[in-house]
N, C-alpha and C positions, 0 to 999 in steps of 0.2 A: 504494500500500500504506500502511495505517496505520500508528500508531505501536504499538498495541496488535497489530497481526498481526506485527510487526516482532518483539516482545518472544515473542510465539508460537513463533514460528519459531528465535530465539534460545534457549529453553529446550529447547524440541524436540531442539537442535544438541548442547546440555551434556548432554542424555539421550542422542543416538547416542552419541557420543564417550567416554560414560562418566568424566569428569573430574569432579574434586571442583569444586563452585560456589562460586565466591568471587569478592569483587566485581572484581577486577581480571581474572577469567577470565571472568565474564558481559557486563563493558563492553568486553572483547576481539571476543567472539563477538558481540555485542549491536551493537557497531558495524561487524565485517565484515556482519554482515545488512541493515546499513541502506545500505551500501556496494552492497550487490549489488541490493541494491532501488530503486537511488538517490536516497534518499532522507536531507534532510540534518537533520544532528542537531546541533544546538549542541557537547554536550557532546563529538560524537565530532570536533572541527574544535581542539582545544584547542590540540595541533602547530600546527597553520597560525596560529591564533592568535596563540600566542607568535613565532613565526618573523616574524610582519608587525611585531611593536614591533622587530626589529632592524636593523642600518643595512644596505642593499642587499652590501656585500661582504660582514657578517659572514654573513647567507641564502646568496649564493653558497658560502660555507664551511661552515658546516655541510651542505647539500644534497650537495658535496661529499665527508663524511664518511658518506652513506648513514645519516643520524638518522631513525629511524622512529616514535618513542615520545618523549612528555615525559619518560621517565625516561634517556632516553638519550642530550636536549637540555643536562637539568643537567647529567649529569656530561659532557660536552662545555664548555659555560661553565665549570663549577667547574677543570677542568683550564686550560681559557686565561686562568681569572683567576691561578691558582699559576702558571703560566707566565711571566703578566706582569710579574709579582710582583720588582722586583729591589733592588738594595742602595742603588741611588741614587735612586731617588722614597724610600726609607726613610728617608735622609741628608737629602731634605728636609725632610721632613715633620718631623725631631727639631730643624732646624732654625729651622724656622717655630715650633716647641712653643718653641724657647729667646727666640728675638727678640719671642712673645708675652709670656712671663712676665716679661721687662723691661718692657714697654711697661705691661703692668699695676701693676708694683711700683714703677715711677714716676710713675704717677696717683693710686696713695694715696698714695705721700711727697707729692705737693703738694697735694691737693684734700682741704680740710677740711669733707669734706661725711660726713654719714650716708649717704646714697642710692648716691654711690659708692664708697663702702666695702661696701655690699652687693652692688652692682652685679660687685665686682672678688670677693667670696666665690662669688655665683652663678656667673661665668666662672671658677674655678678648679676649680667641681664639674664643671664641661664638661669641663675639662681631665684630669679624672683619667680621664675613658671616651677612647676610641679617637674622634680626629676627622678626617674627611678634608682635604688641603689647601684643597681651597678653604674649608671653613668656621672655620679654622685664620684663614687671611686675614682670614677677614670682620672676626672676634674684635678683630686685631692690626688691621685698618685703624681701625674704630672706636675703641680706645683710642688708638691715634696722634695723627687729628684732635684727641679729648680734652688729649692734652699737646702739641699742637705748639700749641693758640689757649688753652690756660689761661692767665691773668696777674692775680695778686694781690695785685701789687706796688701799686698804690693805695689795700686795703683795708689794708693795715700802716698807710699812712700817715694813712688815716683815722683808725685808731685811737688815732694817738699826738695826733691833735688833738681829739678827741672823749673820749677815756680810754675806748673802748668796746673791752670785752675778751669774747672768749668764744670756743670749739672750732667751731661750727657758723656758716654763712655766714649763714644768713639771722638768727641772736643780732646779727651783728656790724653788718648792717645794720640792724636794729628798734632798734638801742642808737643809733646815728648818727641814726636820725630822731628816734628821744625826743630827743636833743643838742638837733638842731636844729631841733624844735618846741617845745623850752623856751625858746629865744632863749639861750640857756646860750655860742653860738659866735659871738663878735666877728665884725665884717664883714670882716675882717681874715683870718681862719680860714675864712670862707663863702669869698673870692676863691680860697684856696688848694685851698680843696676842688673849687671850683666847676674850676680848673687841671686836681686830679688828674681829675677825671670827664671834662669833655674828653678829657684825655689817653688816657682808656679806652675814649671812644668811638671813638678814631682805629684802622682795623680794621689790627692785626700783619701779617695775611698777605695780604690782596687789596690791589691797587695802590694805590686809593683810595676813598673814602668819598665813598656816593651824598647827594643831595638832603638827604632827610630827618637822617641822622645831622648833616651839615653846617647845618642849622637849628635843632638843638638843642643843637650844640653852640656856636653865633653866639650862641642866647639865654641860657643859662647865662655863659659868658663875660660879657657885655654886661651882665646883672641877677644876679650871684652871691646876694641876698639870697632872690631865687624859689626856692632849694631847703629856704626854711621852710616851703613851702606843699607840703601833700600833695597836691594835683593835679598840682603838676610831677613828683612822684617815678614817677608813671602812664607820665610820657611819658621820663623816663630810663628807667625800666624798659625800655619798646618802643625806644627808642633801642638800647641793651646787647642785646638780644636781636637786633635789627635789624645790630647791629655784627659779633655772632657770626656770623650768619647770611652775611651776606658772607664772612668769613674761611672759613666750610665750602666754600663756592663754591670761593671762592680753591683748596683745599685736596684736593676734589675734582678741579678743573680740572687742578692739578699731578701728582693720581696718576692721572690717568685717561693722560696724557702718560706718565708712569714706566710704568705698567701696559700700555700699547699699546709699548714698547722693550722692557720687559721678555718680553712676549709673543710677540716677533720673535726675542730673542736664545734665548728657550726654542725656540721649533721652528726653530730654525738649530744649536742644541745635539741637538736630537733626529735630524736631519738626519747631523751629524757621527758620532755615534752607532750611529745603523745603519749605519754604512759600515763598521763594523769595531775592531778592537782597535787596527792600526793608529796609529789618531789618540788615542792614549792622550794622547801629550804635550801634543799642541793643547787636548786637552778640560782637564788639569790646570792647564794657561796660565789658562784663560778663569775657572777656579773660581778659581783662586788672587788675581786682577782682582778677582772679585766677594767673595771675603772681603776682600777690601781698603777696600771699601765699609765706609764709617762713618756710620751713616743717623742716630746721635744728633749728632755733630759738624759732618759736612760741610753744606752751604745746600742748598736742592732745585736750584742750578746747578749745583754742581759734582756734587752726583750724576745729572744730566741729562748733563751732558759724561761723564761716565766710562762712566753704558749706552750713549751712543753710542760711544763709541771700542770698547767690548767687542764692539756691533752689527757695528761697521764691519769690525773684525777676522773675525768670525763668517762673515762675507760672504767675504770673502777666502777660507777654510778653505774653505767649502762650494762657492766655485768652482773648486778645485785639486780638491777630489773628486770633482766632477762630469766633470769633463773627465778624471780618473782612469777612473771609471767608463765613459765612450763610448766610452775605447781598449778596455776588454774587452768590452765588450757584443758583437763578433761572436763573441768568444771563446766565451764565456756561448751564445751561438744556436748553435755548430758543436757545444756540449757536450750542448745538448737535442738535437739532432738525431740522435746518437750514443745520447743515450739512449731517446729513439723508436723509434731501429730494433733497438736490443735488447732492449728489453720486446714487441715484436713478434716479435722471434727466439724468446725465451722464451715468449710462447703458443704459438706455432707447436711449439714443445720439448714444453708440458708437454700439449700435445694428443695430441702421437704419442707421447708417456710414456704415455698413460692408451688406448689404442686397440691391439688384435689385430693385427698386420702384414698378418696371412692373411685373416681374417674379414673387418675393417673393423668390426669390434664390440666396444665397450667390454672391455677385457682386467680379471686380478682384482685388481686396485689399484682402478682405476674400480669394479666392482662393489663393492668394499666400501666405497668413499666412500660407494654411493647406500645402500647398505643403513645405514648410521650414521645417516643424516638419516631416513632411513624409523623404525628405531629410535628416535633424538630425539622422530619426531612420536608413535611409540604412548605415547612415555614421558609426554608433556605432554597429549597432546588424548585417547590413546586410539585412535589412528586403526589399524586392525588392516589388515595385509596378509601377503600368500601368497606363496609360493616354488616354481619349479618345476625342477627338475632331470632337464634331458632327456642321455638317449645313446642314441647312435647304433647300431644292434646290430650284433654280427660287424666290428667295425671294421678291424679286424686281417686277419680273410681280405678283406676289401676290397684293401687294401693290399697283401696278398702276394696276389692274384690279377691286380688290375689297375696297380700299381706305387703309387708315396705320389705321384704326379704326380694319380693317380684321384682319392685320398685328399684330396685339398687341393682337386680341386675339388668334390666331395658336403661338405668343411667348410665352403666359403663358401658352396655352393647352400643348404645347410640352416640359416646363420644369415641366410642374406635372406628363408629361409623365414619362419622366427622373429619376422624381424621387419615382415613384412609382415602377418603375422596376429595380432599385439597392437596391443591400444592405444595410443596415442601418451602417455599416461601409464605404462605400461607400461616395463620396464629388459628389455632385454635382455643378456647379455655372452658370451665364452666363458671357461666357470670354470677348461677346463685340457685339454690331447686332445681327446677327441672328446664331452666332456660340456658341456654348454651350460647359465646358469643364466638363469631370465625371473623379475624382483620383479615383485608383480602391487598395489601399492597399494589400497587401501579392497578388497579383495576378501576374501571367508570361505575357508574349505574346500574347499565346494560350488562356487564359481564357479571357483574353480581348479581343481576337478575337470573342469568343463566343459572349460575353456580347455585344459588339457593333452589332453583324449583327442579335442577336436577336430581341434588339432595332432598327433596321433599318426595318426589317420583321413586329414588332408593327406599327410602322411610318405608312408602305406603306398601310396597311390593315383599317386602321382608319379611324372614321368619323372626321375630322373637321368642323365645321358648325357654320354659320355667317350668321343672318338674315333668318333662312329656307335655307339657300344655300350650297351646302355639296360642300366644296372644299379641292379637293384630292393634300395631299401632300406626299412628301418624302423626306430621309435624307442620308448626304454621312458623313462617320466618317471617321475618321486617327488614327491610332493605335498607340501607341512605349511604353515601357519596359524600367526601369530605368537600370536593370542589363545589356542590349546591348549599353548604352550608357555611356559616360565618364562624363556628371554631369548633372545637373534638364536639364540645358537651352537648350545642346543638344538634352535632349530625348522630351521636348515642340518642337521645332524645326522639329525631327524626323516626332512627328506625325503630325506636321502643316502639312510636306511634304507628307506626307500621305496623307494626306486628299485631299490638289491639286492631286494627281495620283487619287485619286478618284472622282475628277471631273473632270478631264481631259478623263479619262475612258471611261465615260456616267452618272455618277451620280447614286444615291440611290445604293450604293455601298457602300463597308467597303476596307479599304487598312490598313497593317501595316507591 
């Protein structure tokens, strides 16, 4: 089937049905058509689509939840994000917002640059919007590096031997080369300079200084005079940048260590956590540990030793709960199995809640669930259906003829009748005595007229029979049509009235 018969057949639907066309009513019907044709549609796979971006347990959970509809996918996520949602990822996150704004406010106190000074205005406009933690970190690891290898302590001292003054680093530097390309700095002054620069190529935070740093910093030492010549300043430069570069290694290398502990002690804390209220105190111990962390003060040793003691501790906690846990877990298994067999009790209950004792046929509880949902669907699609209200005639001299022992069995014969000759879409119930009620779905008037007076023609033609005694019965029905009526109760109503005109008539008759 094409896609253009597909679309055919879909309008066609919105014209029985009679519902108003709207796009979300046409791509309803538009893709049950393509469904039943099977034929696949991009647009109607959008569910499945979204459902494969998510991680195989969160698909088992919602599958679980009976989600039908993207619309009923989000507000399933939107509820298990507010769920998530709790006071302590909050408490971090204001955290991280506080240990970044330091980290920034002491990169302008020391870095007299323009660039980062703008650099720290454009991270403060980040800061005003909502960010999540990880990029919260990113922010705060980047300016760290920045202050933990900044050191300017040379260029002060340049300048008190140069007289080179200015706010901006690279002023301070063009003023020291004008120095000393005027020959303005005794050789005396070159040695000393030539000390600090060394000194600044020796890298702060990684162990030691590779090759290259150690060759320029041999020849400067060795020829202090060489930093009049503007080609050496080429190869300080890549030296300095070559110096930093290492120290980020260094610098990396130690939080990639911090960040792999830290990472432990977080899902060992999250561990702790799900296990209950319980381990309140343990969990306040471990927080109260890590505010004690002083990441401006203490050396990246002594905060290497304290996440592991926290780690180690951590460890300890989650093994006491776990061995907590295995003692109940038969507990836990005897409490599902108790509730297994009571939500199996409970079908079984709400079964024969909803079912005739005598009949075996949906009693008027169940009858009026199905009629609700029948109602629901003319409400939404238009789908119109019929009603049929049968009784049984002279019920009563039955009874006082042949005893209510007779009477019970012509009410189950005649609701097997019932239901042997509808539809398997079809409801049958019994509405009350000796009246029986059959919903007849997508059916008119007309078809329900059929249906009832062909059951009535079975009725009259039957054997009943009680003790060897053939006792001849008959039925008078009432008809009515949800579409000639203005809602359920008038068209039950309708065919009640029916049904009197049908005994009022003579009986073993059909009215609607």
């Amino acid at each position: 089937m094409t896609i253009q018969e597909i679309i055919k057949k879909s309008l066609q639907e919105v014209k029985r049905r009679g519902v108003t066309l709207s796009p979300d009513v046409y791509e309803e019907i538009f893709c049950q058509q393509a469904k039943k044709a099977n034929v696949i549609v991009e647009d109607c796979q959008k569910l499945e689509k979204y459902l494969k971006r998510l991680s195989p347990d969160l698909q088992k959970t919602v599958k679980s939840r009976h989600v039908s509809t993207v619309d009923q996918l989000v507000q399933y996520l939107a509820s298990e994000v507010m769920r998530r949602a709790d006071s302590a990822k909050t408490s971090e996150v204001i955290q991280a917002y506080v240990l970044l704004v330091k980290r920034l406010l002491q990169a302008v106190a020391l870095y007299r640059d323009g660039k980062a000074t703008a650099m720290a205005d454009r991270d403060k406009e980040k800061i005003a919007a909502y960010l999540t933690r990880e990029e919260i970190d990113k922010i705060r690891e980047h300016w760290t590096a920045f202050v933990v290898e900044f050191d300017d302590s040379f260029l002060q001292k340049l300048a008190l031997r140069c007289g080179t003054e200015g706010k901006e680093l690279r002023e301070i530097i063009e003023a020291a080369d004008r120095c000393l390309q005027s020959g303005k700095a005794p050789m005396a002054e070159l040695e000393a300079v030539g000390q600090l620069l060394v000194a600044s190529l020796v890298p702060s935070i990684a162990p030691e200084a590779d090759d290259e740093l150690a060759a320029v910093s041999e020849e400067i030492r060795d020829n202090p005079e060489m930093l009049t010549s503007p080609g050496v300043w080429e190869d300080v430069k890549r030296a300095i940048r070559r110096r930093i570069e290492l120290d980020k290694e260094a610098v990396t290398t130690q939080m990639s260590e911090l960040d792999s502990i830290i990472e432990h002690i977080n899902q060992a804390l999250i561990r702790v956590i799900d296990c209950g209220e319980s381990n309140h105190e343990a969990i306040c111990a471990i927080q109260g540990e890590l505010d004690g962390l002083d990441l401006q003060s203490d050396s990246f040793e002594v905060i290497h030793k304290k996440l592991l003691a926290i780690a180690s501790s951590l460890e300890i906690e989650t093994r006491m709960l776990s061995e907590e846990m295995n003692k109940s877990k038969e507990e836990v298994h005897q409490l599902q199995q108790r509730v297994r067999l009571l939500e199996q009790a409970l079908r079984q209950e709400r079964k024969r809640s909803a079912t005739d004792t005598l009949t075996k046929l949906p009693n008027r509880r169940a009858i009026d669930d199905f009629l609700a949902k029948q109602e629901a669907a003319f409400n939404r699609y238009g789908d119109n259906y019929s009603v049929v209200i049968f009784d049984i005639d002279h019920f009563k001299s039955v009874n006082d003829t042949y005893g209510h022992d007779a009477g019970d069995v012509i009410l189950a014969s005649f609701g097997k009748m019932l239901r042997r000759y509808s539809r398997e879409i079809d409801f049958v119930g019994r509405w009350g005595g000796e009246e029986f009620l059959v919903v007849l779905p997508k059916t008119d008037l007309e078809g329900a007229k059929v249906f009832a007076e062909k059951l009535r023609d079975v009725v009259s033609k039957s054997k009943f029979m009680y003790k060897n005694t053939r006792i001849p019965i008959t039925a008078s029905g009432g008809v009515a049509e949800r579409a000639s009526n203005p809602g359920l109760q008038e068209t039950l109503k309708r065919a009640d009235e029916n049904l009197y005109r049908a005994k009022a008539g003579g009986r073993n008759r059909v009215e609607g």
